[in-house]
TORLOTI-912076 format. One record per residue (C-alpha): residue in one letter; chain; x, y, z. Coordinates in Angstrom, 1 decimal. Example, Ala and Ser with C-alpha at 12.3 -4.5 7.8 and 13.67 -1.06 7.14 Angstrom:
REM TORLOTI-912076
> A; A; 12.3; -4.5; 7.8
> S; A; 13.7; -1.1; 7.1
//
This chain:
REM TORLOTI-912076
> X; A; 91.3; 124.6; 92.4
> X; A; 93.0; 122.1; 90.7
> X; A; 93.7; 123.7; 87.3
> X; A; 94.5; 126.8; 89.0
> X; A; 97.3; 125.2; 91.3
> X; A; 98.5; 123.0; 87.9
> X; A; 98.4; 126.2; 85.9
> X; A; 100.8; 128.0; 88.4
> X; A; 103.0; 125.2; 88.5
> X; A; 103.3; 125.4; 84.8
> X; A; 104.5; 129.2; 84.8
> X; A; 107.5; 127.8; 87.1
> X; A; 110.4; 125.6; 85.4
> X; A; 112.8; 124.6; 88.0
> X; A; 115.3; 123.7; 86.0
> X; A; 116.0; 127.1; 84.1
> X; A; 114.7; 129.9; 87.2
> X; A; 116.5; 130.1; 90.3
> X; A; 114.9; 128.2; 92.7
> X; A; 116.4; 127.8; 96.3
> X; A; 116.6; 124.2; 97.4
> X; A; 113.8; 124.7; 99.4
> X; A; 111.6; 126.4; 96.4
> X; A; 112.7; 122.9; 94.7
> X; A; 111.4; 120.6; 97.1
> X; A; 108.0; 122.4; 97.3
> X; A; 107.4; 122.5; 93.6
> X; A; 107.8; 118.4; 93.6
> X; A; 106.1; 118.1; 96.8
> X; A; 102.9; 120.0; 94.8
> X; A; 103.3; 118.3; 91.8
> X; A; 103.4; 115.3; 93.8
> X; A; 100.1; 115.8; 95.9
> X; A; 98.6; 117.1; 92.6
> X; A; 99.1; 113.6; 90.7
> X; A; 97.9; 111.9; 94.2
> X; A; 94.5; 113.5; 94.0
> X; A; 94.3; 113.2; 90.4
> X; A; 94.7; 109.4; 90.6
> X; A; 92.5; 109.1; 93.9
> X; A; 89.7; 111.7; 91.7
> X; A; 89.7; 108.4; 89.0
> X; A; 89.3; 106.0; 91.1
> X; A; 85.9; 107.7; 92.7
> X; A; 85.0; 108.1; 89.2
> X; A; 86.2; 104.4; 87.5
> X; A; 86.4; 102.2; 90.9
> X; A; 89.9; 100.8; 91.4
> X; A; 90.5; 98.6; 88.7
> X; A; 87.8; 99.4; 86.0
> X; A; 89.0; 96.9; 83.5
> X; A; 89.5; 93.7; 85.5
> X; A; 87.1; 90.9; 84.5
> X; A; 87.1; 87.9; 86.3
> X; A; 87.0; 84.8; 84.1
//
């Protein structure tokens, strides 16, 4: 569901189509939740800081 919502943001640039404001806003507010659930999918998969090493 990911890839299909990432590759349907990739067939939209804002900054050449007319977009209303509103249009604008939802297209960062996706690409925002997007890069939220990619970093919270890494950290189930590495743990929270995968290269810390106590010394």
């Amino acid at each position: 569901m990911w890839h299909e919502a990432a590759d349907a943001l990739g067939q939209v640039d804002p900054e050449t189509e007319e977009l209303t404001v509103d249009q604008r806003l939802k297209y960062a507010e996706v690409k925002a939740l997007l890069s939220i659930g990619q970093e919270l999918s890494r950290i189930h998969e590495e743990g929270i800081n995968p290269k810390f090493t106590s010394i």
